[in-house]
RODO-2510 file (C-alpha; in nm, 4 decimals, decimal comma):
residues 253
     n   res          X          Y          Z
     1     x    19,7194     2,9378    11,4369
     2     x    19,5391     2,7561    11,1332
     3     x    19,6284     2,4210    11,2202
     4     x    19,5143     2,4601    11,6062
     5     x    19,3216     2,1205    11,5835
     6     x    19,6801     1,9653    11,5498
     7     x    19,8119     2,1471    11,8154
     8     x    19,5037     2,0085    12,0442
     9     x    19,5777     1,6701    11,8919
    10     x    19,8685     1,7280    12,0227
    11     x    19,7965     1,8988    12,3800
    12     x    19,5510     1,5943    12,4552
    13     x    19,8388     1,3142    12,4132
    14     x    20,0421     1,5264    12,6400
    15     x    19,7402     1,5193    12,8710
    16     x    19,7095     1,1529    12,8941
    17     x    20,0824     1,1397    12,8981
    18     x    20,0455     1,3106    13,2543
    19     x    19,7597     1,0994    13,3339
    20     x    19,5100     1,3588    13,3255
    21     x    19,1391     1,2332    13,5184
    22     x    18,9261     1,2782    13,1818
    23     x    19,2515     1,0310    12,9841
    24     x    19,2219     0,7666    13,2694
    25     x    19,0068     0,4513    13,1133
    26     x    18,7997     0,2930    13,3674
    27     x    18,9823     0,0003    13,5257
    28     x    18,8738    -0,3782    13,4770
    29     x    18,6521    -0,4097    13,8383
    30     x    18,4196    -0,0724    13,7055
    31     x    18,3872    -0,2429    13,3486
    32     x    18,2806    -0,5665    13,5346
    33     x    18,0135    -0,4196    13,7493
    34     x    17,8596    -0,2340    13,4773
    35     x    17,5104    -0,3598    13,3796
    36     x    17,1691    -0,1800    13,2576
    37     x    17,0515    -0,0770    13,6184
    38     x    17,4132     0,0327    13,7378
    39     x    17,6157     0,2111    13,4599
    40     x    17,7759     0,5428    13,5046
    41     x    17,9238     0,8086    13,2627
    42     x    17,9178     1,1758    13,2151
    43     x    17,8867     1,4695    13,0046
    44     x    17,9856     1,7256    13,2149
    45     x    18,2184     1,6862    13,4962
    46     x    18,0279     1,5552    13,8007
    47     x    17,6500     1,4955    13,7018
    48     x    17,6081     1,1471    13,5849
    49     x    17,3590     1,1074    13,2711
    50     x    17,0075     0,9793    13,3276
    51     x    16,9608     0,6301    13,2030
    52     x    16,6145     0,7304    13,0386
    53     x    16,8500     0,9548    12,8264
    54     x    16,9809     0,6619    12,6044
    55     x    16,6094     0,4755    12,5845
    56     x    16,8168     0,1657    12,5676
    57     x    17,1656     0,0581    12,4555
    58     x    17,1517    -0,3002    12,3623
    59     x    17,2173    -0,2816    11,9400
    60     x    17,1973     0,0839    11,8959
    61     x    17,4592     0,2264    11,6933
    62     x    17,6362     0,4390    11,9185
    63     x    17,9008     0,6847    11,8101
    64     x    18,1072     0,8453    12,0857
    65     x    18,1878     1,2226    11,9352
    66     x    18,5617     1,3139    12,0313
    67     x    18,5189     1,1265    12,3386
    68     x    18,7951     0,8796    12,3209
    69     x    19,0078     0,7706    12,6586
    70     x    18,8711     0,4715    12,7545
    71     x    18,5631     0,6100    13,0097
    72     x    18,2737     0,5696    12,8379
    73     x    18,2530     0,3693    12,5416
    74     x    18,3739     0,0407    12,7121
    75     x    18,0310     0,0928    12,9358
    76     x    17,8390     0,0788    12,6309
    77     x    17,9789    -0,1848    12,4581
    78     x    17,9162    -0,3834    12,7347
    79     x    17,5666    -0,2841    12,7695
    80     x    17,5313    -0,4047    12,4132
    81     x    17,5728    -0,0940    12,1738
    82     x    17,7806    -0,1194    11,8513
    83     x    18,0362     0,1623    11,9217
    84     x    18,2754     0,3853    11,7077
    85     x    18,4770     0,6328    11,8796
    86     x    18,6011     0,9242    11,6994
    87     x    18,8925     1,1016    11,8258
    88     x    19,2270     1,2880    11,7255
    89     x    19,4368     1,2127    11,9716
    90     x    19,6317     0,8852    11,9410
    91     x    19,6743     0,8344    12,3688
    92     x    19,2754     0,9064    12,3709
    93     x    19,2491     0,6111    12,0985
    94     x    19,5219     0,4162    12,2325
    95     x    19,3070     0,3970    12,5437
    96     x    19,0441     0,2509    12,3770
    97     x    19,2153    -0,0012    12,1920
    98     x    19,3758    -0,1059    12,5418
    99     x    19,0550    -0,1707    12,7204
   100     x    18,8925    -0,3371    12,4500
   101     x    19,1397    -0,5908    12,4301
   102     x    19,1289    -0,6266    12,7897
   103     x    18,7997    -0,6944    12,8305
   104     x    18,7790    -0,8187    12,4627
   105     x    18,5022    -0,6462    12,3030
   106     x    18,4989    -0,4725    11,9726
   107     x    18,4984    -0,1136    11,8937
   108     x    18,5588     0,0692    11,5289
   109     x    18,8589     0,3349    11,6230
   110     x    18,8880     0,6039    11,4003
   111     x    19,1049     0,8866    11,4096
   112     x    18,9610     1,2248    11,2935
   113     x    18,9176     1,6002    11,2918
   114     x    18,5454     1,7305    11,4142
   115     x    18,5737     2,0410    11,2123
   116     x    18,6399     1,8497    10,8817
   117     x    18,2895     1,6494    10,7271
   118     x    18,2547     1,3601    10,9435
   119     x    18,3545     1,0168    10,7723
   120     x    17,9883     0,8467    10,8107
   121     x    17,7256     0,8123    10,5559
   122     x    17,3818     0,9533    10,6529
   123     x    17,1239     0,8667    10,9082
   124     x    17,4219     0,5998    11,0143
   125     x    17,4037     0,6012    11,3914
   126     x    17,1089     0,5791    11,6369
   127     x    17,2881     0,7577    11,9272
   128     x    17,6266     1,0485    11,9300
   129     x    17,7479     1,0955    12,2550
   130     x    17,9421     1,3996    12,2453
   131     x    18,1006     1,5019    12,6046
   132     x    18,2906     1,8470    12,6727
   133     x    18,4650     1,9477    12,3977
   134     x    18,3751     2,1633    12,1595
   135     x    18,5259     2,4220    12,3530
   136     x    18,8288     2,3085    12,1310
   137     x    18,7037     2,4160    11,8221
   138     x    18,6032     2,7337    11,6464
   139     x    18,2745     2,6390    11,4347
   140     x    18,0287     2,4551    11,6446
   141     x    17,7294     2,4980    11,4011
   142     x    17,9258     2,2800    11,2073
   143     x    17,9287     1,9920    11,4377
   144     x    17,5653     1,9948    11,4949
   145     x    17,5185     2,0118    11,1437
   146     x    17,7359     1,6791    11,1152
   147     x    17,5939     1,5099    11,4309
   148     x    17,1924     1,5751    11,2789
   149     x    17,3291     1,4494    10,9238
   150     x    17,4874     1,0792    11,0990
   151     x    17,1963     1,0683    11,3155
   152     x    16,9168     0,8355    11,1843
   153     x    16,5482     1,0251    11,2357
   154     x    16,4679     0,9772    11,6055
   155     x    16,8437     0,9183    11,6858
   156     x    16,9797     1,1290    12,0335
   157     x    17,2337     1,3610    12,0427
   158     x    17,4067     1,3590    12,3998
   159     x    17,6004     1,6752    12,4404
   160     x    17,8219     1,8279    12,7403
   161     x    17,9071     2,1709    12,6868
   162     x    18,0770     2,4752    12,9142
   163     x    17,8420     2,8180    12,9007
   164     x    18,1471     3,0246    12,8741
   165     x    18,1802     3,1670    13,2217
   166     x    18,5290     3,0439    13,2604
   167     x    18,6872     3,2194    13,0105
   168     x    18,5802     3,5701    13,1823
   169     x    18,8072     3,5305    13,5087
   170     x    19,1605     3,4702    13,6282
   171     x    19,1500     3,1312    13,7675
   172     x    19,2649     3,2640    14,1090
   173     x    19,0928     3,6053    14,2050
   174     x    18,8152     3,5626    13,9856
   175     x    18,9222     3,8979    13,8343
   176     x    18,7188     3,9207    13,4733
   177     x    18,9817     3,9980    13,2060
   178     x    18,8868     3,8869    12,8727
   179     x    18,5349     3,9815    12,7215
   180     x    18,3649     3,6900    12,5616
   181     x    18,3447     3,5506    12,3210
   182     x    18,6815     3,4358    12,3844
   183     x    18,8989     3,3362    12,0740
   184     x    19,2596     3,2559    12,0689
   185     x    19,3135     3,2533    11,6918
   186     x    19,1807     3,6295    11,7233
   187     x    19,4483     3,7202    12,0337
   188     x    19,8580     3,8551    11,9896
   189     x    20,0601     3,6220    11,8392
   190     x    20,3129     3,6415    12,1553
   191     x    19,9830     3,5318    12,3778
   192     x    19,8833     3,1914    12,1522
   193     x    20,2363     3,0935    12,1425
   194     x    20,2155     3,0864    12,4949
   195     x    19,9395     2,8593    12,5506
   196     x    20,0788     2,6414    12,2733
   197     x    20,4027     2,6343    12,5132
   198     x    20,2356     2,5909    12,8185
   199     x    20,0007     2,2902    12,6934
   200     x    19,6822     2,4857    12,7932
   201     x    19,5097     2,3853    12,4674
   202     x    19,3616     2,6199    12,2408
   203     x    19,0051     2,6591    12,3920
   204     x    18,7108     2,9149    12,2659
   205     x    18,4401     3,0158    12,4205
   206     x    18,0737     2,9508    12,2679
   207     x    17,7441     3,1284    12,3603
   208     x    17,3932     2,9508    12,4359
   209     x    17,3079     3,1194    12,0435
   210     x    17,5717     2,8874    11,9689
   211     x    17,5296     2,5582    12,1405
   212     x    17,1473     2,5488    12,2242
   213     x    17,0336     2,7272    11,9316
   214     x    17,3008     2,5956    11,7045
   215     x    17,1193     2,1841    11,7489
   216     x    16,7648     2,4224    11,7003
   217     x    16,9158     2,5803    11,3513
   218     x    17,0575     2,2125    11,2654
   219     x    16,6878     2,0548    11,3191
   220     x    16,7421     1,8819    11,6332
   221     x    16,4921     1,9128    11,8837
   222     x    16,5775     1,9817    12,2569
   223     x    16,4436     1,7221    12,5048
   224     x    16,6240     1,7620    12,7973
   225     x    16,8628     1,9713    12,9319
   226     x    17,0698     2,0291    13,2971
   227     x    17,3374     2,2116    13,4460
   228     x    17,7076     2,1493    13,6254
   229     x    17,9719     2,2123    13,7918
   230     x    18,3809     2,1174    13,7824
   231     x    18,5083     1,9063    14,0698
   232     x    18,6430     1,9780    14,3562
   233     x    18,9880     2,1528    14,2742
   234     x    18,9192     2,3365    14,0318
   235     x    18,8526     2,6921    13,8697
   236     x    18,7055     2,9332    14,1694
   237     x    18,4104     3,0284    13,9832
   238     x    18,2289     2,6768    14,0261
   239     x    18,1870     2,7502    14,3834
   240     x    17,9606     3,0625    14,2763
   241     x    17,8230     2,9351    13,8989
   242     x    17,7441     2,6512    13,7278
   243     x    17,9911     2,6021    13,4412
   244     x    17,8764     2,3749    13,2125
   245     x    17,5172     2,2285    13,0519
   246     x    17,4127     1,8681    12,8706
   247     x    17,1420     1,8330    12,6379
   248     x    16,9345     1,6047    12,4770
   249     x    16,8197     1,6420    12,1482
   250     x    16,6807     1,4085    11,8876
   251     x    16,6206     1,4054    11,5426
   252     x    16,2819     1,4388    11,4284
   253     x    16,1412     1,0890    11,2645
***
């Protein structure tokens, strides 16, 4: 159970392995058409981000936050950012590598851990965007910690986040079963080993203390924020709730 980031590592490259939507890069025609008044990437599962959220891409130092996969970060570089991708999953990375020499850009790949220090200097990048995902780890104060310590003052912090809400139900008859906050590292041993089995990945739930007032603690302050739903297909609950939130937060200059 200590070494669950591995195990997610490991989940993710089975993920891609099965061609999973969020390990699918974006193919060579969407890279083409890309361009400053026509770019799309997400967060959060359907709404796109606003443009005005970036305030321009063109030589920004751009560090894309355990968001590897090929989806986003070729837009960018193409729009002009300087781009490192941080990710542990080798497929995720792999991805990257594989568009960038497609479309033959370049992008600093670096495999890492979110929940260890971060392997950047200080006030190093000018934007993190950080999709869906820190439902993987335990200790998100600690990311937003790290992500206000990269980000030079006045640097944005793009963040897609769930509110929780799935973890209360059965995916089916939206029976509630587990009380939140939900933590596998804190459930029977019989029950982890299961989801390790079943590739579900090791997923917590985090409150709003956590992920809105975790940037606040951290320093950040919040710009923007709105809400979302999964697509089509999937858990029950979205038809009833929204699921998930992105912010906007930026470092105070």
């Amino acid at each position: 159970m200590n070494d669950y980031t591995k195990i997610n590592s490991e989940t993710w490259d089975i993920w891609a392995d099965n061609q999973c939507e969020w390990t699918l890069p974006i193919t060579h025609e969407e890279y083409r058409k890309a361009d400053e008044t026509n770019f799309i990437v997400y967060l959060t599962p359907c709404v796109a981000v606003p443009h005005a959220w970036f305030d321009g891409l063109k030589g920004k130092k751009l560090l894309g936050l355990a968001s590897g996969g090929g989806q986003q970060m070729p837009v960018f570089c193409k729009l002009g950012a300087d781009c490192t991708i941080f990710d542990y999953s080798d497929r995720q990375l792999a991805a990257e590598k594989a568009v960038s020499e497609r479309e033959g850009y370049e992008i600093e790949i670096i495999k890492g851990d979110m929940t260890k220090r971060l392997p950047f200097a200080d006030e190093t990048f000018d934007i993190i965007f950080h999709p869906v995902s820190n439902c993987y780890i335990e200790d998100v104060y600690h990311v937003w910690n790290e992500c206000f310590r990269v980000l030079k003052k006045g640097g944005r912090l793009l963040a897609g986040f769930d509110n929780g809400i799935n973890f209360l139900f059965e995916e089916d008859d939206l029976r509630v079963v587990n009380p939140l906050p939900f933590n596998p590292l804190k459930m029977p041993k019989e029950r982890f080993e299961a989801m390790v089995r079943n590739a579900e990945g090791i997923q917590f739930s985090h409150s709003m203390e956590e992920q809105l007032g975790g940037q606040l603690k951290a320093g950040f302050h919040l710009n923007a924020l709105y809400e979302d739903r999964d697509r089509p297909g999937g858990p029950k609950i979205s038809e009833y709730a929204p699921q998930y939130m992105a912010t906007l937060s930026v470092k105070p200059i």
